[in-house]
Structures are given as C-alpha cells and as structure tokens.
N, C-alpha and C positions, 0 to 999 in steps of 0.2 A: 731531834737530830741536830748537830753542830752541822753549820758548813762544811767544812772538811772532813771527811771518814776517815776517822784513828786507824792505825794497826798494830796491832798486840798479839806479839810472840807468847805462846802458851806453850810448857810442858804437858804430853798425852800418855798416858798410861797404854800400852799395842792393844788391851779387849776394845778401848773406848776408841783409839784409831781407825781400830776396824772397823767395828761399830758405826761413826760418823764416815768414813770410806766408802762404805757398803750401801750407808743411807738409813742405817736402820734408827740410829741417835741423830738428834735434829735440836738439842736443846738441852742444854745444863744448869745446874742450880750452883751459884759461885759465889764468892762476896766480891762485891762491887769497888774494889779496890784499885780501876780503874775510868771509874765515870764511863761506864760502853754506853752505846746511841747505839743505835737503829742505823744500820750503813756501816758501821767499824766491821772493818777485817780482822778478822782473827786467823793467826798463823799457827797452826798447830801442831808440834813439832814432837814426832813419836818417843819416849824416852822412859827407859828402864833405870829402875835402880842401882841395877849392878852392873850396867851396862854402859849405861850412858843417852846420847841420842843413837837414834838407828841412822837417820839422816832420811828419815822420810818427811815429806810433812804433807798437810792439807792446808785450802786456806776456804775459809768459811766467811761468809756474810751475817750478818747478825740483821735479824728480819724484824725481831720484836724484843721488848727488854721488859718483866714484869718485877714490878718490885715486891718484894715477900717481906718485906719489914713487921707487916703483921705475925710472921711464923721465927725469921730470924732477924734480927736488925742488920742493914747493911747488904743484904743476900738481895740476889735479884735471879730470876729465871730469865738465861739467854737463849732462844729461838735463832736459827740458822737453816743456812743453805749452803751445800758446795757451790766451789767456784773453781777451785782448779786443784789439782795431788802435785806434790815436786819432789822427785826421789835427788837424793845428793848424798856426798859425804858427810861420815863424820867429820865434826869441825874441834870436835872437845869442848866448845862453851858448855855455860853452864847458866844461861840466861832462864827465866821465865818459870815460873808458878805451875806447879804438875794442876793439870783441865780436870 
C-alpha cells in the first residue's frame, strides 16, 4: 500500500452498478493500468453507451489486489467494499475506463 490512497474515476456498466450497490459484486478482474494498492478509492460512475453517465455513482475501497499475471499479464483481481453512493447530475464528461 502507498502512503497516500489514490482515487480512480471508473466507468460502470447499470447490471455491474447494481450489482456492487446491492453488495452482491465485491471484486473485479481489470488490467492494472493504474498501479491500485490496497486503500485506493475507486469512484464508480454508472455509464451507458448510448446514454452517457446516469450521474450515480458509488465509491468503493479496494481491500486486496491479486495479481493474475499467471492467467493474463498485467490483469489483477480488485476486492472491495462500499463506502458511500452519490446520486448527482449529468455532467457530460467523458473521463474514465468502463469497470
């Protein structure tokens, strides 16, 4: 874990929103395309293709980081826990990698 806990703005597909919303998803398989640690927030920001963002989002803690290099290179399995939902508007960005 780095001293400081990153946060990383993540695009979410609404099944996988709900899904980590609800509690039922606690952990994804991602490429590691930002160095995550153990402590990073991750901000999850609900977002459709045709759509756009909804302007919900979650923010999750990132509990444990496994690396799968063995199955993909670069890929690591992220483990999580909510920490808080923030309903808001659309803003129109277009920041962040669909989760």
């Amino acid at each position: 874990m780095r001293g400081v806990p990153a946060f990383h703005s993540l695009k979410i597909i609404p099944e996988h929103f709900d899904a980590v919303f609800i509690g039922y998803k606690k952990a994804e398989l991602r490429l590691n395309d930002r160095n995550f640690s153990v402590g990073d927030c991750l901000i999850l920001n609900e977002w459709e293709l045709n759509a756009g963002y909804s302007g919900r989002s979650i923010v999750v803690e990132v509990t444990h980081v496994t690396p799968c290099d063995f199955a993909i290179p670069n890929y690591v399995m992220l483990s999580f826990e909510g920490i808080d939902s923030i309903d808001c508007y659309r803003d129109g960005s277009d920041e962040g990698i669909p989760f």
